[in-house]
C-alpha positions as CSV (number, residue, x, y, z in Angstrom):
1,X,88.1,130.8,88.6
2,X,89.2,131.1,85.1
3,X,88.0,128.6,82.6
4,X,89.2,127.4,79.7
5,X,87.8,125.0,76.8
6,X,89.9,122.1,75.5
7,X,90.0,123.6,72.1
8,X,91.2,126.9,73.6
9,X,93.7,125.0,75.4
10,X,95.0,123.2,72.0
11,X,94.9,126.2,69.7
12,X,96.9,128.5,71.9
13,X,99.5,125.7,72.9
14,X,99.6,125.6,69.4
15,X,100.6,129.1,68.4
16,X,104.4,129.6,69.6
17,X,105.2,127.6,66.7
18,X,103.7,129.6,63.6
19,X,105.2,132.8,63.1
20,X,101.5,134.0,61.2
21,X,97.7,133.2,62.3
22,X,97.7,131.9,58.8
23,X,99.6,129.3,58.9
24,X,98.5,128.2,62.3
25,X,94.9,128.3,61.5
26,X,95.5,126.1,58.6
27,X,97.6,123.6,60.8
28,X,94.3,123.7,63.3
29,X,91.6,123.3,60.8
30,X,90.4,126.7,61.2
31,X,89.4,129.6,59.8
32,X,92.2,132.5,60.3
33,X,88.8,134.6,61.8
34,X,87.6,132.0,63.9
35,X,91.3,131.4,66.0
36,X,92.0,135.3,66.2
37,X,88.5,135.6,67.8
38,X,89.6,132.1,69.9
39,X,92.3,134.3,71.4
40,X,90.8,137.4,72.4
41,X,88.1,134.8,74.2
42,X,91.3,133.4,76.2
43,X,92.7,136.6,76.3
44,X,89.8,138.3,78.1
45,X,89.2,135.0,80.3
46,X,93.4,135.5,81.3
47,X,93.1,139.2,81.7
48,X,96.1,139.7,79.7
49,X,97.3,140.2,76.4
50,X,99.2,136.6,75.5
51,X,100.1,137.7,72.0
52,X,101.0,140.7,69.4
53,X,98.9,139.9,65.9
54,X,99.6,142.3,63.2
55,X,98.9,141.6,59.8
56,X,102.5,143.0,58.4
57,X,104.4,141.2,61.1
58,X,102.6,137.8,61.8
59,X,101.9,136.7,65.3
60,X,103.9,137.2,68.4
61,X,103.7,135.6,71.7
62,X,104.2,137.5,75.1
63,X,106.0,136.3,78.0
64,X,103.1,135.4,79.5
65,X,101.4,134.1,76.7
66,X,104.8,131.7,76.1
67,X,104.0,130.5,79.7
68,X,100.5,130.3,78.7
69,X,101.2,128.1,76.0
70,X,103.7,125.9,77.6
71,X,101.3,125.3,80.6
72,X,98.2,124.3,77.9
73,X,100.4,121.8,75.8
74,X,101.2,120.3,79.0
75,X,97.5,119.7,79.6
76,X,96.5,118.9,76.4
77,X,99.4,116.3,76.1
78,X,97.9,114.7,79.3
79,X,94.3,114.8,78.4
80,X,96.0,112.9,75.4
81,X,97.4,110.2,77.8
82,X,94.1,110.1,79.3
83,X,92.4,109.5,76.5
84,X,95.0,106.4,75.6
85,X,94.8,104.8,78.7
86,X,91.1,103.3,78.0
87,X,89.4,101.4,75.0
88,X,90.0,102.6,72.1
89,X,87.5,101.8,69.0
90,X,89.2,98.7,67.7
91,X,89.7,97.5,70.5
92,X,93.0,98.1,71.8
93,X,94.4,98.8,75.2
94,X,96.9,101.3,76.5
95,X,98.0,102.8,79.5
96,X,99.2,101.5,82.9
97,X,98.1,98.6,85.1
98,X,100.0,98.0,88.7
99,X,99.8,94.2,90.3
100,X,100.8,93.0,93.4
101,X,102.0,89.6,94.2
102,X,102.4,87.3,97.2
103,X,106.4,87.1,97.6
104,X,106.7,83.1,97.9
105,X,105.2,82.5,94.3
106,X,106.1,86.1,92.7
107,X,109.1,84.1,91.0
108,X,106.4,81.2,89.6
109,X,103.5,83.6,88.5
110,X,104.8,86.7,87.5
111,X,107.1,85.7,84.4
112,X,104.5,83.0,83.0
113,X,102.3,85.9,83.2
114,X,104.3,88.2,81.3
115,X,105.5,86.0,79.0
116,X,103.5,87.0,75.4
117,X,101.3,89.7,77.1
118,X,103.4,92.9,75.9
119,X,102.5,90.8,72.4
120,X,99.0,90.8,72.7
121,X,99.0,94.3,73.7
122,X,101.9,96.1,73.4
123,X,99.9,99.8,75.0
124,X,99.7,98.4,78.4
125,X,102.8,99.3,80.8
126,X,102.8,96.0,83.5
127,X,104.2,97.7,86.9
128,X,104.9,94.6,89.9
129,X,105.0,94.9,93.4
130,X,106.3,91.8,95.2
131,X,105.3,91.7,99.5
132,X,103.5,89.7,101.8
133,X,99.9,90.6,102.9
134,X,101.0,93.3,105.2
135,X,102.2,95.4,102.5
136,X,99.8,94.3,99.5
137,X,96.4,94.7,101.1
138,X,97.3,98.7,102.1
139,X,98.2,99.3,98.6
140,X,95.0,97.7,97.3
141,X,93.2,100.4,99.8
142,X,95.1,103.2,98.4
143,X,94.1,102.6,95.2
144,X,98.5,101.6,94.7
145,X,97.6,98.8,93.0
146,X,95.1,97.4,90.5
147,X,94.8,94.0,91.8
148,X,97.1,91.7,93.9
149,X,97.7,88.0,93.3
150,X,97.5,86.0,97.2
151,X,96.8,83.0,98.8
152,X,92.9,82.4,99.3
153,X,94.3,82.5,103.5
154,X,93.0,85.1,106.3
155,X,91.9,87.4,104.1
156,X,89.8,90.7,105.5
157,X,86.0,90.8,103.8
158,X,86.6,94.0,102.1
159,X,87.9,92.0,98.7
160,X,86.2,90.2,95.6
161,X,88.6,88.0,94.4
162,X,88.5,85.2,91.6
163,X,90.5,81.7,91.6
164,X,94.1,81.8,89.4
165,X,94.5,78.5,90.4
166,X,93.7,75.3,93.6
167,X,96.4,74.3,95.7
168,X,97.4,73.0,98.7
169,X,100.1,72.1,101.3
170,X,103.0,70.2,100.4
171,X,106.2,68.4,103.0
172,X,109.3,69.5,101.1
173,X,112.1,66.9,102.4
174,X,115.5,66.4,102.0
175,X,115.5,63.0,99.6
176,X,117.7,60.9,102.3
177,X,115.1,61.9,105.3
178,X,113.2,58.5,106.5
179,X,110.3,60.1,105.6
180,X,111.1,60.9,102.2
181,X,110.7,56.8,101.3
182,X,106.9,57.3,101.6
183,X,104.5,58.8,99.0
184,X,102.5,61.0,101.6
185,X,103.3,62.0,105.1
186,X,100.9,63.5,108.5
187,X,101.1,66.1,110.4
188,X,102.1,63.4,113.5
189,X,104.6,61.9,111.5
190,X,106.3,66.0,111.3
191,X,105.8,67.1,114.7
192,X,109.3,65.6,116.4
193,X,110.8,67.3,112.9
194,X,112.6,70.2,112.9
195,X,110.5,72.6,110.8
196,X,112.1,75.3,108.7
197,X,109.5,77.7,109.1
198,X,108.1,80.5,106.1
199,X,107.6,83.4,108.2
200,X,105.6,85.8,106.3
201,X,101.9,87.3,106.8
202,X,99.3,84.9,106.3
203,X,101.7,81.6,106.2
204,X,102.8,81.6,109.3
205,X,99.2,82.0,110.8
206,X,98.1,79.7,109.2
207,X,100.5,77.0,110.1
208,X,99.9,77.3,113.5
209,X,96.4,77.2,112.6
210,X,97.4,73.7,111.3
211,X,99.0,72.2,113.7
212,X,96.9,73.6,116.6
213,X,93.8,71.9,115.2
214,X,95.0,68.7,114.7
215,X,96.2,69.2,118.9
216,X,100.2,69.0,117.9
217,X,102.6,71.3,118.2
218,X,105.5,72.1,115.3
219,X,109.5,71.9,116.2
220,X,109.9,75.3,114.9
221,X,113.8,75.0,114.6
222,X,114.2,78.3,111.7
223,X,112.0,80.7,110.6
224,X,113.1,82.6,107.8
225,X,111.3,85.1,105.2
226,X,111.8,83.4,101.5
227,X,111.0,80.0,100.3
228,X,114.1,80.1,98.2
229,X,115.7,80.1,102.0
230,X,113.5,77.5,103.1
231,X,114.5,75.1,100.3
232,X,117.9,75.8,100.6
233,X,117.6,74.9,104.5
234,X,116.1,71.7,103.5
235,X,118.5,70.8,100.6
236,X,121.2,70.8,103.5
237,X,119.4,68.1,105.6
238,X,118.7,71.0,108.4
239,X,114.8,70.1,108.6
240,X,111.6,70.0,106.3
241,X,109.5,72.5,105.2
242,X,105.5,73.2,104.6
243,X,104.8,75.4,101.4
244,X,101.6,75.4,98.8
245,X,102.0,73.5,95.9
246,X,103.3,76.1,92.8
247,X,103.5,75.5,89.2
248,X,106.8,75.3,87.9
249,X,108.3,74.2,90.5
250,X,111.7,72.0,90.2
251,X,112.5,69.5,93.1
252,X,115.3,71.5,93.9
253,X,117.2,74.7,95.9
254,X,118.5,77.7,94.2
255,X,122.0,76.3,94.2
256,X,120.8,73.1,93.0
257,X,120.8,70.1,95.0
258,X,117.7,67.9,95.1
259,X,114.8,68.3,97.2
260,X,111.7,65.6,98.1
261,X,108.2,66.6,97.7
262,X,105.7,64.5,99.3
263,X,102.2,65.2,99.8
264,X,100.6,65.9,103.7
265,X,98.2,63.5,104.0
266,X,95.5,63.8,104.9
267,X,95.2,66.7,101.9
268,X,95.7,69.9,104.7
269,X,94.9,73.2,104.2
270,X,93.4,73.2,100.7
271,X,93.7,77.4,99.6
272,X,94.0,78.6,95.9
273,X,95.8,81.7,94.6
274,X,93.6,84.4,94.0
275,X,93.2,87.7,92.6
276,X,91.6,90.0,94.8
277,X,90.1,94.0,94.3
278,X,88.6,95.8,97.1
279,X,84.8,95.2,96.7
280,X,84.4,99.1,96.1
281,X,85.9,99.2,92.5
282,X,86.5,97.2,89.7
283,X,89.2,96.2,87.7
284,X,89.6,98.1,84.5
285,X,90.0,96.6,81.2
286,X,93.8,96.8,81.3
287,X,93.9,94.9,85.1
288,X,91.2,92.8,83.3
289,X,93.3,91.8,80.0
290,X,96.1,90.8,82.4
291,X,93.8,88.4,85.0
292,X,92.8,86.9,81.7
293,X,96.1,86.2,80.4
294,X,97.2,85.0,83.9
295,X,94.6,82.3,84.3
296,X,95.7,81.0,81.3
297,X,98.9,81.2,81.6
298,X,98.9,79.0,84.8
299,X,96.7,76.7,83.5
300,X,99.4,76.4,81.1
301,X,102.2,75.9,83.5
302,X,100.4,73.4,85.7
303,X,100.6,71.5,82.5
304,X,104.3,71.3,82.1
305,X,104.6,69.8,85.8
């Protein structure tokens, strides 16, 4: 297998756009001796002749030393990215970072996130996927993502995770229902009540989850697959919903009409959003710089409730 240095890899990506070893030599830092012997070292590791040098007509690439050249600029320009993407002396950060997030608090998490990171450090390139666990924990596995922001709920062993923020299950009412005249509501109180059901991978486990241990049974009467759907369900009087407390969250639907938000009492189902890895790596310092800035954020937006 043919093996080239770095350097050799810079000086001859560097040499299709000097017409003389002169001036490309002075462009490398290099003595005019020291880059023609550079090349006869590729040359004789290629086993081809990938330029013409003669001192009364400069320096000439060959077809195959054009190819040559364009195929080590490519690598040196991605060693270059490399090289970018992690710590750099002072400090900064650059380079990509991928998150996932849970789909029913995506549109509460990920812009407070955002908001004033590219600031801090404008290098790092935020990717997002949005799913539910079926889709976020395989892309952990894969290495698709750096970390994923979840519900602490049903979650396989293979993770570390740390807390973004506690929560815990709220009734989400429409503000003529009966029950919407008292400041917290149980589980008895619901099961008669039509339920608009969140129907996504770990939620709807664990309602049933809730309801089974308390020896009731819910009046599933929709499930759908978005909380914006769920509210908008409730906001038209068709039955009450069961979602996790989130920051920023208005009392009501998407096309605004009011929604009641009472507490389930006793306090059900405490959980917290987490950020979870798989426990074979850890997060780098660009997934690490975002976490940070996430926390904080939420903190921040918990706040303004």
């Amino acid at each position: 297998m043919a093996r080239f240095s770095l350097r050799q890899l810079e000086l001859l990506a560097e040499l299709p756009r000097h017409s003389t070893l002169g001036s490309a030599a002075a462009e490398l830092h290099i003595s005019e001796s020291a880059l023609s012997q550079a090349i006869t070292a590729v040359e004789k590791i290629a086993g081809e002749q990938l330029c013409v040098r003669r001192k009364s007509h400069g320096v000439r690439m060959t077809p195959a030393g054009k190819y040559f050249a364009a195929k080590a600029a490519r690598i040196v320009a991605d060693t270059d990215e490399l090289a970018d993407s992690f710590p750099r002396a002072d400090g900064s950060l650059r380079g990509p970072v991928s998150i996932g997030c849970f789909a029913s608090i995506a549109s509460h998490v990920v812009p407070s996130t955002l908001e004033g990171f590219r600031t801090l450090h404008p290098g790092i390139d935020v990717t997002v996927r949005v799913g539910t666990h079926d889709d976020l924990l395989p892309a952990l596995e894969n290495g698709e993502l750096d970390l994923a922001l979840v519900y602490d709920l049903l979650l396989p062993t293979g993770f570390a995770k740390r807390v973004i923020y506690e929560t815990r299950l709220e009734v989400v009412l429409h503000p003529e229902h009966p029950l919407a005249a008292k400041k917290s509501i149980t589980l008895a109180e619901l099961e008669a009540e039509p339920l608009i059901n969140y129907e996504s991978s770990p939620s709807t486990e664990n309602t049933r989850r809730l309801f089974s241990e308390a020896g009731l049974h819910p009046n599933v009467a929709y499930s759908l697959p978005q909380v914006v759907l769920v509210n908008a369900m409730v906001g038209r009087g068709l039955g009450y919903g069961l979602l996790y407390a989130r920051p920023n969250n208005p009392p009501h639907t998407l096309d605004g009409l009011p929604v009641a938000i009472r507490k389930l009492e006793p306090p059900n189902s405490p959980s917290a959003v987490v950020a979870i890895w798989p426990r074979t790596s850890t997060p780098g310092p660009r997934a690490e710089a975002l976490l940070e800035h996430c926390i904080t954020a939420m903190d921040g937006a918990w706040g303004r409730n």
